[in-house]
C-alpha positions as CSV (number, residue, x, y, z in Angstrom):
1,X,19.1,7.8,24.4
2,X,15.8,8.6,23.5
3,X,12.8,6.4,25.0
4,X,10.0,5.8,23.0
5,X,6.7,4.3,23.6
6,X,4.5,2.2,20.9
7,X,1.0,2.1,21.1
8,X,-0.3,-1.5,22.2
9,X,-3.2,-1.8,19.8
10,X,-0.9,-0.7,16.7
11,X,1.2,-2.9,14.6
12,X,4.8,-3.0,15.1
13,X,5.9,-3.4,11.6
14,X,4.3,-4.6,8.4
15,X,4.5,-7.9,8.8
16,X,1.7,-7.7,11.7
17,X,-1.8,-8.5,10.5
18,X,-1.2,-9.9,7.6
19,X,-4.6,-10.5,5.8
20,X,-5.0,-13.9,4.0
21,X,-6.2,-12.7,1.2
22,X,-4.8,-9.3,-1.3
23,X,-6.2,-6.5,-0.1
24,X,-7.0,-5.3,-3.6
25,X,-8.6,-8.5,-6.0
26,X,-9.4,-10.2,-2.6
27,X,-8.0,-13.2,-4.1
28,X,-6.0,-15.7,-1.5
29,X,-2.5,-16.2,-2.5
30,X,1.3,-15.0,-2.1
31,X,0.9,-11.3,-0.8
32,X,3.3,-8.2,-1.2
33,X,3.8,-5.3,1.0
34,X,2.4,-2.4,-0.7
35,X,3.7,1.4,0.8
36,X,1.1,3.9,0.3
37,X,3.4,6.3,0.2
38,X,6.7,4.4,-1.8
39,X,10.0,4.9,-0.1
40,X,11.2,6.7,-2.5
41,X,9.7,9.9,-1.7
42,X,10.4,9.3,2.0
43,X,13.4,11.8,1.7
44,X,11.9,14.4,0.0
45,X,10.9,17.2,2.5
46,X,6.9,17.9,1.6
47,X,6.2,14.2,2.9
48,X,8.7,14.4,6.1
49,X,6.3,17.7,6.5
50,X,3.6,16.5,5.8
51,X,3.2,13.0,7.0
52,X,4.8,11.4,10.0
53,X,7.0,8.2,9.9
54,X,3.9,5.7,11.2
55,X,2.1,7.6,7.8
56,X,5.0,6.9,5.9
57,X,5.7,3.6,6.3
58,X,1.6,2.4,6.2
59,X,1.0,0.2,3.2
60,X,-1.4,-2.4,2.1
61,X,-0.7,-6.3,1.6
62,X,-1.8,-7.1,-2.1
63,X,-0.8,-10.0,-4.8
64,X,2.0,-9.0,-7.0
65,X,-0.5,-8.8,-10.4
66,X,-2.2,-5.7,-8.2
67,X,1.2,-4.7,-7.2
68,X,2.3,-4.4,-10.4
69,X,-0.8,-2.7,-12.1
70,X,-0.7,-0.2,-9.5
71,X,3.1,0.8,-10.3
72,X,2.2,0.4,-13.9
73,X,-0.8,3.0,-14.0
74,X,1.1,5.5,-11.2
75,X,4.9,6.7,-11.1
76,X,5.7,7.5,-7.2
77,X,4.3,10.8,-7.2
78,X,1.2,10.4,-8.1
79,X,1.0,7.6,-5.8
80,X,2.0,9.3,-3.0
81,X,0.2,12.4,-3.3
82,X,-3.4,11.0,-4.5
83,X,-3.1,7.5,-3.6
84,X,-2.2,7.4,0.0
85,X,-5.1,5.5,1.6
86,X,-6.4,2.1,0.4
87,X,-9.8,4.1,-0.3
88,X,-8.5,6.0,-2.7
89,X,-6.7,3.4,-4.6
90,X,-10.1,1.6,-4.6
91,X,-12.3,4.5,-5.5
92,X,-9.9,5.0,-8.8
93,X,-11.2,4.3,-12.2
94,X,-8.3,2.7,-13.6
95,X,-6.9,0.6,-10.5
96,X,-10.9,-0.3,-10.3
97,X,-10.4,-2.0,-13.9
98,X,-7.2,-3.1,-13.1
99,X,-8.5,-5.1,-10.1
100,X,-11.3,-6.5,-12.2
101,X,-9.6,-8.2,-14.6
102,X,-6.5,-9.8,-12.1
103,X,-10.0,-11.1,-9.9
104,X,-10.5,-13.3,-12.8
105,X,-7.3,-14.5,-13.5
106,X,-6.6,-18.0,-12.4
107,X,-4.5,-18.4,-8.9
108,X,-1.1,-19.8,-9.7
């Protein structure tokens, strides 16, 4: 059986350091796990190429109206290939307008 050794300093799964607040709108309430890269596209040999598993499962915690924008603007693809890092999700026109208006919206 292979051994394998994790990094100390790294998360073991998503649910280590979970932020309090999305990491999107920045408001505080019930978060979601965000992949970067959705799971869906896991499989599919230019990401196993291109991206190793800690990449692949990487994601952001945000609220579920961010969540849903997000998958609303972007299929997978797109997602994956140009919105892989929480920077580029944030530098993005359209998520950018998105996030405005759910930082508004009242906390339910």
């Amino acid at each position: 059986m292979k051994s394998v050794i994790k990094p100390q300093n790294k998360p073991v799964s998503k649910f280590h350091h979970k932020p309090e607040q999305c990491e999107l709108c920045q408001r505080q309430l019930a978060l979601t796990y965000h992949h970067l890269i959705p799971r869906k596209m896991h499989r599919r040999t230019y990401f196993r190429k291109n991206f190793d598993k800690a990449e692949l499962a990487k994601g952001i915690w945000i609220c579920r109206k961010c969540h849903n924008g997000v998958h609303r603007l972007y299929d997978e693809m797109t997602l994956a290939k140009k919105f892989h890092r929480l920077d580029l999700l944030l530098a993005d026109e359209a998520i950018k307008k998105h996030v405005q208006w759910v930082a508004k919206q009242k906390d339910i």
